[in-house]
N, CA, C and O atoms as a GROMACS GRO file, in nm:
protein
  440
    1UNK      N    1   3.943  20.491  11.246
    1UNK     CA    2   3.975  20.494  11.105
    1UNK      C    3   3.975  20.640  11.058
    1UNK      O    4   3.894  20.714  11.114
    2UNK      N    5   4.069  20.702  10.946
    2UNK     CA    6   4.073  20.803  10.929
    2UNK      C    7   3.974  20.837  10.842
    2UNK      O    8   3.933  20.753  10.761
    3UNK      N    9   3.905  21.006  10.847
    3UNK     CA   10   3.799  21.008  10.745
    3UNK      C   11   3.811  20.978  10.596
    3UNK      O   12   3.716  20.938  10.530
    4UNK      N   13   3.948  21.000  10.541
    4UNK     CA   14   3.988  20.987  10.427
    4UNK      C   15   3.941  20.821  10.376
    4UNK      O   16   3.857  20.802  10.287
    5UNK      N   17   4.009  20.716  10.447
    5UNK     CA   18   4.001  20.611  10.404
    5UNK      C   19   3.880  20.602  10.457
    5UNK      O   20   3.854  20.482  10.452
    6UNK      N   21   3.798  20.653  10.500
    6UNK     CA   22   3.605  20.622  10.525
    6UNK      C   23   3.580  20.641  10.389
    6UNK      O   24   3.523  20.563  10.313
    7UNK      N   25   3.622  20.740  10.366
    7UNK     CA   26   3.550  20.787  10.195
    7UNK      C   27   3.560  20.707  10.093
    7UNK      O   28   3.469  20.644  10.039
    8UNK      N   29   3.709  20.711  10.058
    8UNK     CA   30   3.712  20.580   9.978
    8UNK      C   31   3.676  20.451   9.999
    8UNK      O   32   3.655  20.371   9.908
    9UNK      N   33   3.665  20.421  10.150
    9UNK     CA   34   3.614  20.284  10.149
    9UNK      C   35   3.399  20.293  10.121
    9UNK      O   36   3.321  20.202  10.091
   10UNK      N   37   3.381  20.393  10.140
   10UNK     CA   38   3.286  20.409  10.108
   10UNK      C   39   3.242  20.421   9.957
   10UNK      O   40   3.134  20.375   9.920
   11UNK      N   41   3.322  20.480   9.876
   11UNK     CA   42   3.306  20.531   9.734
   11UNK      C   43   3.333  20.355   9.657
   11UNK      O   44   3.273  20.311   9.559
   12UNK      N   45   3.442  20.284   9.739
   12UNK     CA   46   3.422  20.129   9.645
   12UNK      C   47   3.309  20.064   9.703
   12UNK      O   48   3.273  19.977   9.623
   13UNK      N   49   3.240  20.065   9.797
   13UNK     CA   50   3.152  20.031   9.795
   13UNK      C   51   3.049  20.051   9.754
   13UNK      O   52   2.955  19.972   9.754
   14UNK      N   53   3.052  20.171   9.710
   14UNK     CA   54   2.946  20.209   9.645
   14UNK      C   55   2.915  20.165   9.457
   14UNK      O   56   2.830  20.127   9.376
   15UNK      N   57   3.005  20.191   9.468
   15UNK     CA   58   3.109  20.142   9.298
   15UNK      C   59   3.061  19.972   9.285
   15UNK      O   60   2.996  19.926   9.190
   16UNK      N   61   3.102  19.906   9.388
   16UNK     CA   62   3.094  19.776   9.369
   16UNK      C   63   2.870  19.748   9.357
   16UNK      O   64   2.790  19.695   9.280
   17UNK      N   65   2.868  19.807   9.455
   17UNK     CA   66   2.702  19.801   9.459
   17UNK      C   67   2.621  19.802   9.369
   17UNK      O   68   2.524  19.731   9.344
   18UNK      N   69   2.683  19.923   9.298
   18UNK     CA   70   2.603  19.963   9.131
   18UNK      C   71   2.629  19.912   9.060
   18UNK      O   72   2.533  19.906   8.983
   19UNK      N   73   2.777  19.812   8.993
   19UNK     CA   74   2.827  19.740   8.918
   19UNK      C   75   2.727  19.607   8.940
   19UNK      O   76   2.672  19.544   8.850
   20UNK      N   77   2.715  19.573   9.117
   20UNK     CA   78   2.622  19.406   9.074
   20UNK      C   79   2.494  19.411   9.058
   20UNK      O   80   2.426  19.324   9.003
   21UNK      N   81   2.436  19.557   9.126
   21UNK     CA   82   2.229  19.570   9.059
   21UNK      C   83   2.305  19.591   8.897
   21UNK      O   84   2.222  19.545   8.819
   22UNK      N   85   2.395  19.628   8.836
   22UNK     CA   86   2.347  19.643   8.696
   22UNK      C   87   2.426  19.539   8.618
   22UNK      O   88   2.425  19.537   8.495
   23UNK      N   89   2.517  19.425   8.715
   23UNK     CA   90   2.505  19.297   8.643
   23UNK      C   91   2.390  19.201   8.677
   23UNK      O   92   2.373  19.122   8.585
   24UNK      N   93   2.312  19.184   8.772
   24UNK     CA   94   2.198  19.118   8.809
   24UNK      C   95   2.074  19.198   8.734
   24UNK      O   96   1.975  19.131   8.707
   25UNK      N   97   2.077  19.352   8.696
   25UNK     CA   98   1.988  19.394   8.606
   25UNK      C   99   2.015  19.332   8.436
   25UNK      O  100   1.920  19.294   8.368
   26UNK      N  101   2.189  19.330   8.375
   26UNK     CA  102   2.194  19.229   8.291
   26UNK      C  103   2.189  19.134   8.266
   26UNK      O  104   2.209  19.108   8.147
   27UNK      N  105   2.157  19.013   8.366
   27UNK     CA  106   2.183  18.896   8.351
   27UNK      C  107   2.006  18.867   8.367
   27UNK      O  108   1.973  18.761   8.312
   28UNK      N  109   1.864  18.962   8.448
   28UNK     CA  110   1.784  18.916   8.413
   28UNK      C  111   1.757  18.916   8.275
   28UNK      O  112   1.730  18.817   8.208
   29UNK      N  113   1.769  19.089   8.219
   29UNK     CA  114   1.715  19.074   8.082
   29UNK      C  115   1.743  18.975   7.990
   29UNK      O  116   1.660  18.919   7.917
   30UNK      N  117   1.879  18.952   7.995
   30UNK     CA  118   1.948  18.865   7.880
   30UNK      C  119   1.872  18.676   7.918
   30UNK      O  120   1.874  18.579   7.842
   31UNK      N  121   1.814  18.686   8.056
   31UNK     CA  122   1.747  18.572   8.036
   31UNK      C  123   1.633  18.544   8.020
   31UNK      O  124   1.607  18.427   7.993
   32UNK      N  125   1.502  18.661   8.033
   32UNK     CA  126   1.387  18.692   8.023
   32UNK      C  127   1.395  18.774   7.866
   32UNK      O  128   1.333  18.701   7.789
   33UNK      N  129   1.426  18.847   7.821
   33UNK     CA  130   1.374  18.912   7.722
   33UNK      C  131   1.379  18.860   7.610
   33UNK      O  132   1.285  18.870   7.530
   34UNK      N  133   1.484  18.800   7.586
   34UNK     CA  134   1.510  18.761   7.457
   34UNK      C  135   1.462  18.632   7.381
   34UNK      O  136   1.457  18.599   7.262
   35UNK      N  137   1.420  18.559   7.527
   35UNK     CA  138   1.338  18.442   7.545
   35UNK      C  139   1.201  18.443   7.470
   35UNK      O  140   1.173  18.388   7.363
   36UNK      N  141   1.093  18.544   7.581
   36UNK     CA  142   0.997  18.601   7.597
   36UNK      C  143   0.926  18.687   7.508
   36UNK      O  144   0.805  18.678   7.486
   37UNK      N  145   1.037  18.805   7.435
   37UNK     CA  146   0.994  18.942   7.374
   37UNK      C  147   1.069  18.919   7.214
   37UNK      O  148   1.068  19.006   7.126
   38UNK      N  149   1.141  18.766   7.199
   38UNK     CA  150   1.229  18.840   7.120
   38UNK      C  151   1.330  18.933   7.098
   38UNK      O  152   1.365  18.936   6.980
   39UNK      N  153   1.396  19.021   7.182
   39UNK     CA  154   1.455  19.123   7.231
   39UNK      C  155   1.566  19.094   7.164
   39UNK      O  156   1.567  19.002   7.083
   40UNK      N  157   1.684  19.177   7.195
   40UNK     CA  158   1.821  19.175   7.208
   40UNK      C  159   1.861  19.166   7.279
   40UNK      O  160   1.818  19.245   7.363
   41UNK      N  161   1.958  19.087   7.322
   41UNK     CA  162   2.047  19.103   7.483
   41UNK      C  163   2.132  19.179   7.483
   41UNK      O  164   2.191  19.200   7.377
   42UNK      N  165   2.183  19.266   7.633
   42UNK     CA  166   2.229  19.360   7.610
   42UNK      C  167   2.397  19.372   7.679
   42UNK      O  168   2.432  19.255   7.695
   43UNK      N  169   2.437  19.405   7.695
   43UNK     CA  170   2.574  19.429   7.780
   43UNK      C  171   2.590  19.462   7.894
   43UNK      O  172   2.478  19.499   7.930
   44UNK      N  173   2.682  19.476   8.003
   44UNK     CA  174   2.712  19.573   8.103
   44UNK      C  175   2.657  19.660   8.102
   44UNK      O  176   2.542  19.649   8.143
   45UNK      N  177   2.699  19.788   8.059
   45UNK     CA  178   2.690  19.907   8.039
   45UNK      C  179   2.610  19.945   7.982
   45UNK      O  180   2.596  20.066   8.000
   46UNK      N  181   2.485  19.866   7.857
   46UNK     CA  182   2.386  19.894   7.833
   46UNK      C  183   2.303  19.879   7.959
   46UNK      O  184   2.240  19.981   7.984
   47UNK      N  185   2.286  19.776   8.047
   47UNK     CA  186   2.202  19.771   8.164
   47UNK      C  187   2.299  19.847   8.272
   47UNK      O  188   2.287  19.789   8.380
   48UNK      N  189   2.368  19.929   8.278
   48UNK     CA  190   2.429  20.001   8.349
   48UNK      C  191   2.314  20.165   8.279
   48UNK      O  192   2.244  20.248   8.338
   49UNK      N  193   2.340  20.148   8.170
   49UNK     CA  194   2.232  20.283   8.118
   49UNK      C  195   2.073  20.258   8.145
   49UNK      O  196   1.990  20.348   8.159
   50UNK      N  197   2.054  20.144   8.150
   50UNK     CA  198   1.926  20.097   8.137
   50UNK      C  199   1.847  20.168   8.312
   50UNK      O  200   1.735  20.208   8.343
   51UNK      N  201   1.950  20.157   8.370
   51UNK     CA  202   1.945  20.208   8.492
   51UNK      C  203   1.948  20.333   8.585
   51UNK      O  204   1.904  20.359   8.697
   52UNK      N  205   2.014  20.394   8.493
   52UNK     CA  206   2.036  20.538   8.502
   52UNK      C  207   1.911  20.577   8.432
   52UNK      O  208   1.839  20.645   8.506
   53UNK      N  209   1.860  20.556   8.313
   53UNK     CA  210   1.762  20.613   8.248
   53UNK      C  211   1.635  20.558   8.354
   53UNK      O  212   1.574  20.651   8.405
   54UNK      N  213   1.596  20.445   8.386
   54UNK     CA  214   1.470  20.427   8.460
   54UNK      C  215   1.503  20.537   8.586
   54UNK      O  216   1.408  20.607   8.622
   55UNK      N  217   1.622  20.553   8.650
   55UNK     CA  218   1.622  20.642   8.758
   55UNK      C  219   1.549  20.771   8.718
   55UNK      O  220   1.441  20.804   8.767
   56UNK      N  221   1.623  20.850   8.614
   56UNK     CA  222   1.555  20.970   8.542
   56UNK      C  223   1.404  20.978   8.526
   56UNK      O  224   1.335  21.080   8.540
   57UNK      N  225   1.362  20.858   8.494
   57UNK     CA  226   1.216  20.867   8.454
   57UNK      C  227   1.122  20.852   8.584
   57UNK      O  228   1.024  20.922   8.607
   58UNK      N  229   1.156  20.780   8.640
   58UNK     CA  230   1.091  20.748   8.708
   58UNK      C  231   1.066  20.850   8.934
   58UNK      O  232   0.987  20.861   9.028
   59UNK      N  233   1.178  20.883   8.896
   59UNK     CA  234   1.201  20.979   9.037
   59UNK      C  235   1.280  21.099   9.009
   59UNK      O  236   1.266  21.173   9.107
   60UNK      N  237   1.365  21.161   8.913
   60UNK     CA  238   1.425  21.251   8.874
   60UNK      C  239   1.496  21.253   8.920
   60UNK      O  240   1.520  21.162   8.999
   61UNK      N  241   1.613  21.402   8.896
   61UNK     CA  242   1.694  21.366   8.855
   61UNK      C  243   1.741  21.437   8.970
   61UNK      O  244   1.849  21.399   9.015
   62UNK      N  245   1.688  21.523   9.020
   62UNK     CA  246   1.756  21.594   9.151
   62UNK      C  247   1.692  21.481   9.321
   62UNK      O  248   1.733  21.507   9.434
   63UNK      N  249   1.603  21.378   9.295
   63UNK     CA  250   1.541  21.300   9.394
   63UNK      C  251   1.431  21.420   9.464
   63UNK      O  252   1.428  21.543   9.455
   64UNK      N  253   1.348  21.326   9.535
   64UNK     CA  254   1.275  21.420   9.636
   64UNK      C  255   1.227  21.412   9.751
   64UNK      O  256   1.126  21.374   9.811
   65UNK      N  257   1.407  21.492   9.782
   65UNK     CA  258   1.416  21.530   9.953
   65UNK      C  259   1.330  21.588  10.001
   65UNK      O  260   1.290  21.669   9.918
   66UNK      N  261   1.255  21.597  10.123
   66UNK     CA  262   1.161  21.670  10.156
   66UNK      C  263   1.036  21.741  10.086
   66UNK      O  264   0.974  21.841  10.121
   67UNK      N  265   1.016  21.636   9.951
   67UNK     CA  266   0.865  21.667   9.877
   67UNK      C  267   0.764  21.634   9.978
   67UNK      O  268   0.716  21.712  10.060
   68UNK      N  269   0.740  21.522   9.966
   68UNK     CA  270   0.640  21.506  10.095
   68UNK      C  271   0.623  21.551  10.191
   68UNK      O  272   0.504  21.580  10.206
   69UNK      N  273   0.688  21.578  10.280
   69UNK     CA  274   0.695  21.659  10.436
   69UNK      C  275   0.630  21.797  10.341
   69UNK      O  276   0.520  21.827  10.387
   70UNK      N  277   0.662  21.868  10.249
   70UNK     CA  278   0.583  21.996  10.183
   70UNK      C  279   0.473  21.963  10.211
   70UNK      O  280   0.424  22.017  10.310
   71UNK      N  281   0.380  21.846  10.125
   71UNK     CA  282   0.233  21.815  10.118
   71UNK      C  283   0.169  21.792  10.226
   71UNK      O  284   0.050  21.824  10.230
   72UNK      N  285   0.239  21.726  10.353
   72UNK     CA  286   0.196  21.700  10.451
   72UNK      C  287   0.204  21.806  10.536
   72UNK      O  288   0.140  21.802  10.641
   73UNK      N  289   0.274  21.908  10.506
   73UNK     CA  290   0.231  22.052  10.629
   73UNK      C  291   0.148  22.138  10.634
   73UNK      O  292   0.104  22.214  10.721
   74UNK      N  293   0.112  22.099  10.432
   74UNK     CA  294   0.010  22.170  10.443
   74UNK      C  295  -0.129  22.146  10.408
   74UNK      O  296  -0.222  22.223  10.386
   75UNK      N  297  -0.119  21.996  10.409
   75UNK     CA  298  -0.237  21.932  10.452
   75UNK      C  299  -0.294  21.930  10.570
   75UNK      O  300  -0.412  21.902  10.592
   76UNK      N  301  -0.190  21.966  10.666
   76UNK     CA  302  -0.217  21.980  10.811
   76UNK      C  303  -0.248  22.090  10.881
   76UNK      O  304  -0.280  22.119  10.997
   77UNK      N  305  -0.226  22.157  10.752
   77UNK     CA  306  -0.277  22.335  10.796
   77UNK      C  307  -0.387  22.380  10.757
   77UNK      O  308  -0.450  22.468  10.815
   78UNK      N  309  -0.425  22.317  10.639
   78UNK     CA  310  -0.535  22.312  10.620
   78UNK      C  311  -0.672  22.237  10.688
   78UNK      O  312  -0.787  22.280  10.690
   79UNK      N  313  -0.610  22.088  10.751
   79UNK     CA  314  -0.705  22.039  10.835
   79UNK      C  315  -0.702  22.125  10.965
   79UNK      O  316  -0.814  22.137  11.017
   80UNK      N  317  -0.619  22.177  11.018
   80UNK     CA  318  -0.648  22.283  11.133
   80UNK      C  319  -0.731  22.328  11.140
   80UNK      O  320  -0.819  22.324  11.226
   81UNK      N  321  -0.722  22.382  11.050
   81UNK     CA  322  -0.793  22.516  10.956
   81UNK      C  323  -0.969  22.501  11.008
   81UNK      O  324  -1.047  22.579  11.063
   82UNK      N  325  -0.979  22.380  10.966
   82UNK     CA  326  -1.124  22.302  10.947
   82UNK      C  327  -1.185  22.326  11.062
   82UNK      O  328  -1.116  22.270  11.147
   83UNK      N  329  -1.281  22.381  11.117
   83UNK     CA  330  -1.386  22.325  11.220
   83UNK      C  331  -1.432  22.155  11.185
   83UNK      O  332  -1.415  22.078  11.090
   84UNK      N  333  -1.506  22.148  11.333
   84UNK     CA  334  -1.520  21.955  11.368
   84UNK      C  335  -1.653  21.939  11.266
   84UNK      O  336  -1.704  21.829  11.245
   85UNK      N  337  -1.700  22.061  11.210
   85UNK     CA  338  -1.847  22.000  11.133
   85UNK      C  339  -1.775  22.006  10.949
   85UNK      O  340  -1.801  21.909  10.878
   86UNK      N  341  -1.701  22.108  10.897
   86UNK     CA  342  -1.603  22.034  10.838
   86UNK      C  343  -1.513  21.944  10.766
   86UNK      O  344  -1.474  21.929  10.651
   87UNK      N  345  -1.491  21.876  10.914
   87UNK     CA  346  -1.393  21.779  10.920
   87UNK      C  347  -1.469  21.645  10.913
   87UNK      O  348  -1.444  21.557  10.830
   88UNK      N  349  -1.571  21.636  11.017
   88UNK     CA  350  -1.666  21.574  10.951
   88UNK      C  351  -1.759  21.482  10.830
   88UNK      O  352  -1.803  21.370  10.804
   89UNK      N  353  -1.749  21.642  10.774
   89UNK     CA  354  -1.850  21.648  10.589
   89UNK      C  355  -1.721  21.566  10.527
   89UNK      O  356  -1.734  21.461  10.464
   90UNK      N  357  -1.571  21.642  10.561
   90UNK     CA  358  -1.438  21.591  10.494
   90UNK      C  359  -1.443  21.413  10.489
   90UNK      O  360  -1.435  21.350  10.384
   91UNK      N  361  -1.455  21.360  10.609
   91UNK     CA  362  -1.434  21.251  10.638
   91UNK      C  363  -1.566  21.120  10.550
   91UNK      O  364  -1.547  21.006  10.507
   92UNK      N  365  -1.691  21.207  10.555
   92UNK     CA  366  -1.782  21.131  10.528
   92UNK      C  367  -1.789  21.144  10.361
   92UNK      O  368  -1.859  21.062  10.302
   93UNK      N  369  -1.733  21.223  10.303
   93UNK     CA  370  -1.744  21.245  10.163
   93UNK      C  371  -1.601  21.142  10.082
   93UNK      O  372  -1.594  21.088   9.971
   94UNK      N  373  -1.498  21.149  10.201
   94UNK     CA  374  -1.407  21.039  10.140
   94UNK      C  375  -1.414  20.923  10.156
   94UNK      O  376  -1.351  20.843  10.086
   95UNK      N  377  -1.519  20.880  10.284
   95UNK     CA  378  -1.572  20.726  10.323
   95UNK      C  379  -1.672  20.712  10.210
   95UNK      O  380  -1.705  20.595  10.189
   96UNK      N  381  -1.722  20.794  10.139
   96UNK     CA  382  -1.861  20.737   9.963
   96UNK      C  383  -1.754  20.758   9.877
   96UNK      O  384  -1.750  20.643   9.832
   97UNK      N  385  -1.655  20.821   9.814
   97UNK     CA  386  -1.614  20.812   9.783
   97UNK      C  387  -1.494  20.707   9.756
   97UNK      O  388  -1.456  20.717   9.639
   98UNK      N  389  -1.415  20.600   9.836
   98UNK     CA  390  -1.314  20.515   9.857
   98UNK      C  391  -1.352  20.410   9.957
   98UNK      O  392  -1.279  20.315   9.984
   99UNK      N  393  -1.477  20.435  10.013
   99UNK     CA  394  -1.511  20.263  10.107
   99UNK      C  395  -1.618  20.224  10.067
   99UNK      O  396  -1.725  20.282  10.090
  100UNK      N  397  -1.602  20.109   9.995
  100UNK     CA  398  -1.769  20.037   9.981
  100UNK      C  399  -1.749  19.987  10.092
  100UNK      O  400  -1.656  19.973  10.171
  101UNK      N  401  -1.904  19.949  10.080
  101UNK     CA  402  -1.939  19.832  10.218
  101UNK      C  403  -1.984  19.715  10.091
  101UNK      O  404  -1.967  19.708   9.969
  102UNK      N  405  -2.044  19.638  10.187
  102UNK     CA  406  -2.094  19.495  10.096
  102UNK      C  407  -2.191  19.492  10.054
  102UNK      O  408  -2.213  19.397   9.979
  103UNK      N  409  -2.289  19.580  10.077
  103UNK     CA  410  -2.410  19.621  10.010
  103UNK      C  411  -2.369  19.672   9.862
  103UNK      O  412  -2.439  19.642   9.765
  104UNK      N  413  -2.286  19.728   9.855
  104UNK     CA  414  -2.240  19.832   9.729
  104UNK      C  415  -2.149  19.744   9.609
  104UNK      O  416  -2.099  19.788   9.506
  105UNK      N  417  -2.147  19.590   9.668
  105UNK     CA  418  -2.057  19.530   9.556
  105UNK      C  419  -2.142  19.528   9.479
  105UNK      O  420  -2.258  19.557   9.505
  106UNK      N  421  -2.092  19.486   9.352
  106UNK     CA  422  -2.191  19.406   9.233
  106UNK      C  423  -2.173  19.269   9.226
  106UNK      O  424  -2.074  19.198   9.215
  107UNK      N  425  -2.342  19.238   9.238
  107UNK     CA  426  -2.354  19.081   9.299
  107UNK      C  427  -2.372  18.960   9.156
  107UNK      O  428  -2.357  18.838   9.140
  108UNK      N  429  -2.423  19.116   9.049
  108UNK     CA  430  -2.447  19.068   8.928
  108UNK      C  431  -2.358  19.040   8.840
  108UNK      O  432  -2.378  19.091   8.729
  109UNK      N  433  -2.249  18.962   8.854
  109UNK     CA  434  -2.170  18.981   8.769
  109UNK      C  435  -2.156  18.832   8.680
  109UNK      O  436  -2.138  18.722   8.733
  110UNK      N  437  -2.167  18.854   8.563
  110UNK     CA  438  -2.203  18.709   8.448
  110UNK      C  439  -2.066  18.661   8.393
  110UNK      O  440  -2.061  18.566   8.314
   0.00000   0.00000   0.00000
């Protein structure tokens, strides 16, 4: 297949993809909200925006390629870093911190 028609067959698919999450994103609200919240029901293209805006808010607007792999190299450079006594103190201060055992529940609860 030629690359050209890859593209476009790629670009309606893509087209088509976003059109049915943001008719299946309109067709929940309009059956949950307005029910539920009182709301307004909304249109296409309002849940076509509705969608674009949660994207913005929620992960931005440029995405984030290779954020993580950042945190993780240099979390790892820093555990290098560490001698085994350390790494250790590291380990045992985040096990009181984030693991109860069953001794530590509360048994008292009314």
């Amino acid at each position: 297949m030629k690359k050209g028609l890859k593209i476009v067959m790629w670009i309606v698919l893509g087209t088509g993809f976003v059109g049915l999450v943001a008719m299946i994103t309109m067709q929940l609200w309009n059956w949950l909200v307005p029910e539920l919240f009182s709301g307004p029901a909304i249109t296409f293209w309002q849940a076509l925006g509705l969608l674009v805006l949660s994207k913005i808010l929620f992960s931005g607007i440029g995405g984030k390629r290779g954020h993580s792999a950042h945190w993780k190299h240099r979390y790892s450079e820093k555990w290098s870093a560490m001698t085994p006594e350390e790494r250790a103190r590291f380990k045992e201060r985040m096990k009181d911190k984030w693991c109860r055992s069953s001794s530590d529940e509360i048994t008292d609860v009314k």
